[in-house]
Structure formats: structure tokens, C-alpha cells
C-alpha positions in Angstrom: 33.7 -11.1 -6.7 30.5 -9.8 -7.7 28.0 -10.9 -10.5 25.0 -9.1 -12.4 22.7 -11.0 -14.0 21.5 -9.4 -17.2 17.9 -9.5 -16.1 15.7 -8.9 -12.8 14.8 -12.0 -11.9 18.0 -13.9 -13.4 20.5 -15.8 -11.7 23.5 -15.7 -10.8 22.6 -13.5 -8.0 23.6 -9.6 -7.6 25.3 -9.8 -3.9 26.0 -6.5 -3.2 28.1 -6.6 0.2 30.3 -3.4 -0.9 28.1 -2.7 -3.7 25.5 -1.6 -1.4 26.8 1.2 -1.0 25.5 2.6 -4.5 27.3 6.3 -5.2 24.1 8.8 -6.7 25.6 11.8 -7.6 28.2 12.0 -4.8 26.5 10.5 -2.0 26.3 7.4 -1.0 22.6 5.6 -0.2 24.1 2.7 2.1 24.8 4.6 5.1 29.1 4.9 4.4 30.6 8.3 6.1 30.2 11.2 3.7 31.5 14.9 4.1 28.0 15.9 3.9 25.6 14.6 5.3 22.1 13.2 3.4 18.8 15.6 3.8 15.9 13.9 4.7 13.1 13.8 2.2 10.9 16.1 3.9 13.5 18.7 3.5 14.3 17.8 0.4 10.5 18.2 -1.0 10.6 21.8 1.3 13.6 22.7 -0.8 12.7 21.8 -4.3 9.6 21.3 -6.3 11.1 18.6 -7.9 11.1 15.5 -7.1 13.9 14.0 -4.4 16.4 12.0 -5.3 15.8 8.0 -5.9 18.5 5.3 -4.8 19.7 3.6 -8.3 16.9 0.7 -9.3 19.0 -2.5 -9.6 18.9 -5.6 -8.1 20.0 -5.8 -4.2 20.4 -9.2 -2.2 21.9 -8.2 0.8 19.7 -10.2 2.9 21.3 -13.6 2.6 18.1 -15.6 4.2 15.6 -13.9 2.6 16.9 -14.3 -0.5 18.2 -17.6 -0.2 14.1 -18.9 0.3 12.8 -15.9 -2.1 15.1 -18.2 -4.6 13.8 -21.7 -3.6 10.5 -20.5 -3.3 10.5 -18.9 -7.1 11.8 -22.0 -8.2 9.0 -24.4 -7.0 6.4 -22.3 -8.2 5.3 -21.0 -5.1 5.8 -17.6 -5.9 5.7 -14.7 -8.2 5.7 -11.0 -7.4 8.2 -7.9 -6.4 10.1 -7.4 -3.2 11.7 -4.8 -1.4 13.2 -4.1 2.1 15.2 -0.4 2.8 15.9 0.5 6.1 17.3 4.5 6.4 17.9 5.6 2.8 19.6 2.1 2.2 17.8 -0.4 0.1 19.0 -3.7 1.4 16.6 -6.1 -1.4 15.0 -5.2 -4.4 14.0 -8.3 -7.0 11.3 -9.8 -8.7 10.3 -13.7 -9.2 8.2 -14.6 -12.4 6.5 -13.2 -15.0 4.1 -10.3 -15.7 2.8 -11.7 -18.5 2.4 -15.5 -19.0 0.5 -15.7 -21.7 3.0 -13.2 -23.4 6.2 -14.9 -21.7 6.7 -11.3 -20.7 9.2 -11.4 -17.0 8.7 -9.1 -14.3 10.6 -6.0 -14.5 12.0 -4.0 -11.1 10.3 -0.9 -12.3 6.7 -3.5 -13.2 3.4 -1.6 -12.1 1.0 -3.9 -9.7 -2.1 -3.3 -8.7 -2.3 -1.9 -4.9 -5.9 -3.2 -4.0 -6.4 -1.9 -0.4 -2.9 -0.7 0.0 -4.6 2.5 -2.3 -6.9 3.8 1.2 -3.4 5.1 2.8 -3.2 7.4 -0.2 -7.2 8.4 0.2 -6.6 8.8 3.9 -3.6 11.3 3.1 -5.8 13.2 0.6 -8.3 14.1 2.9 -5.5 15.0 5.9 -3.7 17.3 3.1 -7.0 18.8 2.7 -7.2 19.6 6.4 -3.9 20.6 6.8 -4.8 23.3 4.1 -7.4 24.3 6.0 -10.5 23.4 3.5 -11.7 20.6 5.7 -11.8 18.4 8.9 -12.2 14.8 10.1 -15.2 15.9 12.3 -16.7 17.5 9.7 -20.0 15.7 9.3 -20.8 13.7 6.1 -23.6 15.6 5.1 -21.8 18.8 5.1 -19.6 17.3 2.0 -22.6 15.3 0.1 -26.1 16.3 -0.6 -28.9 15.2 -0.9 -27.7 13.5 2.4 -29.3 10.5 3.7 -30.8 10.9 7.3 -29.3 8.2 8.5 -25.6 9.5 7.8 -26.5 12.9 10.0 -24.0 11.4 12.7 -21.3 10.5 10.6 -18.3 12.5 10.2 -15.1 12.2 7.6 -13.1 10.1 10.5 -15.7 7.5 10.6 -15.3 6.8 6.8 -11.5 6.6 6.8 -11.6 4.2 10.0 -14.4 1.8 9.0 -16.8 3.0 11.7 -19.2 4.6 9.6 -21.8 1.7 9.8 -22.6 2.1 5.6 -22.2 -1.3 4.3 -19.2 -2.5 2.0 -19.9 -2.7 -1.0 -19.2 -6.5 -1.0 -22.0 -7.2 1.7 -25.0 -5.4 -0.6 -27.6 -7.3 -2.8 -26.0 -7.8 -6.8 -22.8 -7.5 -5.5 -21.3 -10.0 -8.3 -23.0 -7.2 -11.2 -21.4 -5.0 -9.4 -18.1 -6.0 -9.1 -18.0 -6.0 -13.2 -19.7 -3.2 -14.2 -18.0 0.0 -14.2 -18.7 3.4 -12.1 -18.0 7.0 -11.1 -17.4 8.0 -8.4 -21.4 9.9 -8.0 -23.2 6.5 -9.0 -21.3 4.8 -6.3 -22.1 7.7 -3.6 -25.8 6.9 -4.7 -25.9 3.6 -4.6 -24.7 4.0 -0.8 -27.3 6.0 -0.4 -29.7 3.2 -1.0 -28.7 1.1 2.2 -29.3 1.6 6.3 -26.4 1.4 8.4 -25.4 -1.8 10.1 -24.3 0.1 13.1 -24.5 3.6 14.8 -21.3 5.4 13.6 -18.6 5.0 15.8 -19.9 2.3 18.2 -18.4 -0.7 15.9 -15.9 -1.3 13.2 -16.5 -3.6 10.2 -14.3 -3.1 6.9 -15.8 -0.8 4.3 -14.6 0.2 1.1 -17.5 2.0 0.4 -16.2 4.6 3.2 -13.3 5.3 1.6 -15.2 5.7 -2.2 -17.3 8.4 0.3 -14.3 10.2 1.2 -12.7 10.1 -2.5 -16.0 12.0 -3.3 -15.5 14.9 -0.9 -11.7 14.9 -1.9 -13.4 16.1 -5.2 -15.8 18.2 -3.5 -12.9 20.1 -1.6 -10.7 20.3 -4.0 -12.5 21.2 -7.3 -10.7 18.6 -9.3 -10.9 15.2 -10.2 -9.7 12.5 -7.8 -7.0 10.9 -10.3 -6.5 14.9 -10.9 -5.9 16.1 -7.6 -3.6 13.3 -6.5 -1.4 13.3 -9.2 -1.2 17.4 -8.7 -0.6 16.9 -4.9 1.1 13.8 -4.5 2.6 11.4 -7.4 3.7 14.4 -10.0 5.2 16.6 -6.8 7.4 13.0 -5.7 8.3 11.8 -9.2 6.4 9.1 -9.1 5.9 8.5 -12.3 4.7 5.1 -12.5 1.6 5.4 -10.0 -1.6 6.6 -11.0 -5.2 5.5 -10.8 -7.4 3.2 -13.0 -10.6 4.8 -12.9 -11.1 4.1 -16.8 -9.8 0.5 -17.4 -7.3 1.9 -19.7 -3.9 0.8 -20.5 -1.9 1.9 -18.0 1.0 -0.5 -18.3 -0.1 -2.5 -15.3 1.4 -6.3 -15.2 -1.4 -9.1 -15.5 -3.0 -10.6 -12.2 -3.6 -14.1 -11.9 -5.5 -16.5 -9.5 -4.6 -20.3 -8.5 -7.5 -22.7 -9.9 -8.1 -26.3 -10.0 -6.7 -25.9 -13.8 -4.0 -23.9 -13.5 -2.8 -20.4 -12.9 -5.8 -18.6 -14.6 -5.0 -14.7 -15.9 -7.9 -12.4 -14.3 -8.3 -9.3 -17.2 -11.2 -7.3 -15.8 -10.2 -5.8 -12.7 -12.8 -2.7 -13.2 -10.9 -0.9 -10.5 -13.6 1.9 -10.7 -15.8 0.8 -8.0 -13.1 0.9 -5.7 -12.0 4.5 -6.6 -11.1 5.7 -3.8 -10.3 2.5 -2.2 -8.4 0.4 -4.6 -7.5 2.0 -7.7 -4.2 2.8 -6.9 -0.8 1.4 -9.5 2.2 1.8 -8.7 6.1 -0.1 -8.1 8.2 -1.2 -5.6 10.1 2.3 -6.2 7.4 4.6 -6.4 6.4 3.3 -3.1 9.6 3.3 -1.2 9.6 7.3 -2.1 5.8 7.2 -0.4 6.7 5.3 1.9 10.0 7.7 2.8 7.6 10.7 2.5 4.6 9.9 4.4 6.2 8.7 7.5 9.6 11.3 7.2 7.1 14.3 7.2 6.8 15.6 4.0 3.3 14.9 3.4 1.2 15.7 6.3 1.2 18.1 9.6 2.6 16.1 12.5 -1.1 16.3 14.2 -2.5 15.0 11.0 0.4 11.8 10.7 -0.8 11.3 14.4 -4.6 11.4 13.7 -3.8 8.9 11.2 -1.8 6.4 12.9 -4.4 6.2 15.8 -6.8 3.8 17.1 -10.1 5.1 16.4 -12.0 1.7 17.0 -13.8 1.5 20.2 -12.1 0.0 23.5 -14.6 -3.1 23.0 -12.9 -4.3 19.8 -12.2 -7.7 20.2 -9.0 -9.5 19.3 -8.8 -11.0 16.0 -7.6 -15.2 15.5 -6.4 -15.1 19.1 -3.8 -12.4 18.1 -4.2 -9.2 20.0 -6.7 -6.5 17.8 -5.0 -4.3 15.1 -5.0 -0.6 15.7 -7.5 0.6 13.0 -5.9 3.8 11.7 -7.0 6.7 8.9 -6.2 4.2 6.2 -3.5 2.1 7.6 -2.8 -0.3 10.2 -0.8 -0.9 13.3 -0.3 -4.3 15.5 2.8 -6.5 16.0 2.7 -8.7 13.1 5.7 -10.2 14.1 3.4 -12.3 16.9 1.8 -14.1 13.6 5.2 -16.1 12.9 7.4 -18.3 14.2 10.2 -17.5 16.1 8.5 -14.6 16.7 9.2 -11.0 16.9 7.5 -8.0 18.6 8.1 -4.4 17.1 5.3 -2.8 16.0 4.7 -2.1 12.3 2.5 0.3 10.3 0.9 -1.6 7.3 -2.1 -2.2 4.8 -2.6 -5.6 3.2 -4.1 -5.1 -0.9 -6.0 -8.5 -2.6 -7.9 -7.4 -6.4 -8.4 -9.1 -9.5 -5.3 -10.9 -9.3 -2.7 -9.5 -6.9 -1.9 -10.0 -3.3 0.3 -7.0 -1.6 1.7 -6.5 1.8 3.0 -3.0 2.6 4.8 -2.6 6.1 6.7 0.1 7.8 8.6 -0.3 11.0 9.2 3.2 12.7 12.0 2.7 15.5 14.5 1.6 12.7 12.6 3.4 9.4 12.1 0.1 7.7 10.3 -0.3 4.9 9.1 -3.6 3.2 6.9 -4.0 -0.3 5.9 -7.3 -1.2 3.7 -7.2 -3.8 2.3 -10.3 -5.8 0.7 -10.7 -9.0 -1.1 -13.7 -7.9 -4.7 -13.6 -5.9 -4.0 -16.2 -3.6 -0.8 -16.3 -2.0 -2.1 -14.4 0.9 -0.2 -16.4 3.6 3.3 -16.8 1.3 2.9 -12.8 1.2 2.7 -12.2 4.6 5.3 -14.9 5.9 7.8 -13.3 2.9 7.2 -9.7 4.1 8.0 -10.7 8.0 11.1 -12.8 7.3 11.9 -9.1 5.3 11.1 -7.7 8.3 13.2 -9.7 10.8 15.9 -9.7 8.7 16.4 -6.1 8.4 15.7 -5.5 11.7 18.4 -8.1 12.7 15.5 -10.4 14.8 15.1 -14.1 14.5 14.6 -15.3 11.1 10.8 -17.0 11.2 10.4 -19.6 9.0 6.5 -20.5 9.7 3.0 -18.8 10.4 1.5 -18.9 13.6 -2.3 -18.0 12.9 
């Protein structure tokens, strides 16, 4: 027997053992023989300039572990947020824990927007790969080539550096008034001045040292190439063309139907309003859903985005051999935007496949985005609350692990 609850969120449980396999206009998402078989997505965007087609978006919990703690977990408190695992075109969890509204007793939705925080420089780093697939730029191109007046100390910096955090310009977080900063709003040309105003920590290319100020710089040429508007150009290239309709950019600090963020104080859970996403514009300012992501997800790493030398220029390792290793844990690879290592050595039991990620902490939310390429798995975990950092990353490998049929962990190791 099978039971819906009414809600996202509610109990009893949707267990979808046959269920799974969800019919969508005559095929079937869950992997069951059909006379046809599925197109990928990147033939499907080739074909059409529609968007692809989406699996149905209802509850799934056809991982008995994970949502077995997801439940216990909700229930004490110790978390609130979105999840989703697919592996191949079958979604094998989708549910939400909590509320994204408390003030407003407002619950989560499965379709809620969240703020992506860092997870957004994948979609920069994409932007300016497009751009060089089209033929209007490239990664070597130096800096000063794409914005001028150009310091002299940026003459050695090229595109790469700022999508791999090698440039040597500081973060933005690491510069004198960074707290007025952080509340006062920006564009996108009084941020590329005001990193104009500092030295470089580093000779480009010989370290790396986390910079969202990088990827502001490269959301600035993004404009340059393409003559639009960032929030323009990646709605016209990217969301509009997948039919994702929920994501966008908050460059404005308008209402764009994103869920409230909250933080874990000494009082209470405390609701955190001003995000002021614009100083992170091209490193932060990305909304979306667990949805809208699987289809970026599907179409990044499936091919329908970016020429294969492109995908492989940004899943490389562009920091220098010297790199050390980070908390004892062998070094990430520091890609165009994205991440690879084998998270899986963070946990206990552990597990060792490799996976593609970002990680995304802002005013509020805590996110955890991971892709697993030998077995196409996908998992979103994406919290509306600052500081569950660890609980998001332990949640998004036993997602992980599950899917991939390893060792369910059930503690960090870090």
C-alpha cells in the first residue's frame, strides 16, 4: 500500500517502491523497459528550443536510510531545508523539512526558491565558457583586455585565474569596511572599482586563496562580451532556454519569491532579511529549486551546455602542484567554478568515488550541490539555515552513498 501525504513535508511518508516509476507522457523516468528509448537532455535541448522534459515534482522516499534520519532529524529540530538525490533520469528523493517562513508559519514547498550562495560561481563559470565556445572570448585572454582603465598590477592576469581563485585580487571579505560593505548595495562597475583599489596578495597563478571578487570580475566581462546585462544574458542563454523558471538573480533585493534564511543564535533561530546579494553578483546571487537544479545539473554535465574542451577546462585542476592538503584530507581539485575531491573520505564508513560539487553559505542558507559522474548522480541539499554546515554535508553524503549503493555513514570524519 502506498500513502500521500497532502503536503511536502507531511507524514505519512510517500514510499514510492513501484511508484518510482512515474509515467510523463509515455515514458517512464525510473529506468523500467520502454519501446523507446529516453533522449538524453543534450539531444533534447539540440532538438527543441523548448525546454526538456521534467520528471513529475512530488514527493519521493525511495531511499529508506536517508529518509528514515532525514525524518528523525526534522523532528528534533536539527534540520530544515530541501533534498534531492536522482541518479540517471530517476529521482530516487525529493522532500522538504520545515518551514520557509516562521514568522509567517509558511512550510516549505518542493518547488520553494533558496538562495544558492557560492553554488551561483558554477553558473558564472559556464557563462564565460559559452562565451568561448561562441567564439567572443577565452580563458587566456588577459584581464585588461575585458576592463579598462586596467590596474598594472592585473597585466598578468587572465580570465582562468579569476574563475579558479588564482588571481591574487583580494576577496572582498578580507578588505578594509568589509562589514559596510556586506550591507550596502552595488553594481556590478562600483564593485570592479573598488577591486581596483587593492594590490594583489600573490602573483597570479602561483597560489590559490578563495575570491569572490574574481568571479564579480568575470560577471563584468560576461557583460562586456555579451552586450547585455548579467541577469539578462543568463536568463537568455541559460534559465529561459531550460525552463527554469524559478531561478534567476537578485541583483535588486526585490521580491523574488525566495524563502526566508535564518541563523542559530544564543536566542533562538533568528530570520536574517537583508541578504543584499548584489555584491556577490557574479558570485552569489543565484535563486533557484531543487528542480531547477536537477535540469542544470542534467545539462551541464550531459553536454548541452558547453563544448566537451570547455566541460574539461572546467573540471580541471588549475591550482599549482604545491597546494597543500586541506584538514588532513587530501587537496580539492579547484575547478572553473566547481569542485572535485572524494568527499566520501570526510565520513564514516567511508567511501571513495569522486564527486563534482560547490558548497553555498549567505544570509541565512547553507547548500551542498554534488554530482557523481561514473553513476550520473545528482544530490541537492539545500538549507535555509546559516549554520548547519556540518548536518548539510553529512545529509548530502549519506544521499550519496545511498544512491550509489556504498556503506551508509552515519558520522563526519574532519
Amino acid at each position: 500500500m502506498f500513502e500521500v501525504p497532502r503536503t511536502a513535508g507531511g507524514h505519512p511518508r510517500l514510499v514510492l517502491g513501484v511508484l518510482g516509476a512515474l509515467v510523463l507522457g509515455g515514458a517512464v523516468w525510473a529506468g523500467v523497459a520502454t519501446s523507446v528509448a529516453p533522449k538524453s537532455d543534450a539531444a533534447l535541448v539540440a532538438e527543441r528550443s523548448d525546454a526538456p522534459p521534467r520528471p513529475p515534482v512530488v514527493v519521493v522516499e525511495d531511499l529508506p536510510k536517508l529518509a528514515a534520519r532525514l525524518d528523525r532529524e526534522a523532528a528534533a529540530g536539527r534540520f530544515m531545508g530541501a533534498v534531492l538525490v536522482a541518479k540517471g533520469d530517476r529521482v530516487f528523493f525529493r522532500q522538504v523539512y520545515g518551514e520557509a517562513n516562521y514568522e509567517q508559519d509558511r512550510p516549505l514547498r518542493l518547488d520553494s526558491r533558496f538562495r544558492l550562495a557560492s553554488i551561483s560561481k558554477q553558473f558564472t563559470a559556464v557563462a564565460i565558457l559559452k562565451l568561448q565556445d561562441e567564439g567572443r572570448l577565452s580563458v587566456s585572454d588577459p584581464v585588461c583586455e575585458w576592463i579598462e582603465p586596467c590596474p598594472a598590477a592585473w597585466r598578468d592576469i587572465r580570465i582562468g585565474h579569476l574563475l579558479s581563485h588564482t588571481s591574487g585580487i583580494p576577496d572582498l571579505m578580507a578588505r578594509p569596511g568589509w562589514g559596510m560593505r556586506r550591507t550596502t548595495p552595488a553594481t556590478l562597475t562600483e564593485l570592479t572599482e573598488d577591486s581596483k583599489r587593492f594590490g594583489l596578495q600573490f602573483a597570479p597563478g602561483t597560489k590559490v586563496r578563495y575570491d569572490n571578487a574574481g568571479f564579480n570580475l568575470a560577471a563584468a566581462i560576461v557583460e562586456k562580451a555579451s552586450g547585455k546585462p548579467f541577469q539578462t544574458y543568463m536568463r537568455d542563454a541559460f534559465f529561459r532556454p531550460l525552463g527554469m523558471k524559478a531561478t534567476g538573480l537578485d541583483l535588486d533585493g526585490g521580491d523574488h519569491g525566495v524563502i526566508m534564511g535564518y541563523a542559530n543564535f544564543p536566542g533562538g533561530l533568528a530570520a536574517q532579511p537583508n541578504a543584499n546579494t548584489s555584491i556577490v553578483a557574479g558570485a552569489g546571487a543565484v535563486y533557484s529549486t531543487l528542480d531547477d537544479l536537477l535540469v542544470w545539473q542534467r545539462a551541464l554535465h550531459r553536454g548541452a551546455l558547453l563544448k566537451p574542451a570547455s566541460y574539461q577546462q572546467m573540471l580541471a585542476d588549475h591550482a599549482p602542484a604545491d597546494t597543500p592538503n586541506e584538514r588532513g584530507h587530501p587537496r580539492r581539485d579547484w575547478g572553473y567554478g566547481i569542485f572535485s575531491n572524494r568527499l566520501g573520505d570526510q565520513v564514516r564508513p567511508s567511501f571513495q568515488d569522486r564527486q563534482i560539487y560547490h558548497t553555498g553559505s549567505w544570509g541565512g542558507f547553507r547548500n551542498l550541490m554534488l554530482y557523481q559522474p561514473d553513476q550520473d548522480v545528482t544530490v541537492i541539499v539545500l538549507s535555509n539555515n546559516y549554520h548547519l554546515r556540518d548536518q548539510v554535508f553529512l545529509i548530502a553524503q549519506q544521499g550519496m552513498a545511498e544512491a550509489l549503493g556504498r556503506e551508509f555513514p552515519t558520522a563526519l570524519a574532519r
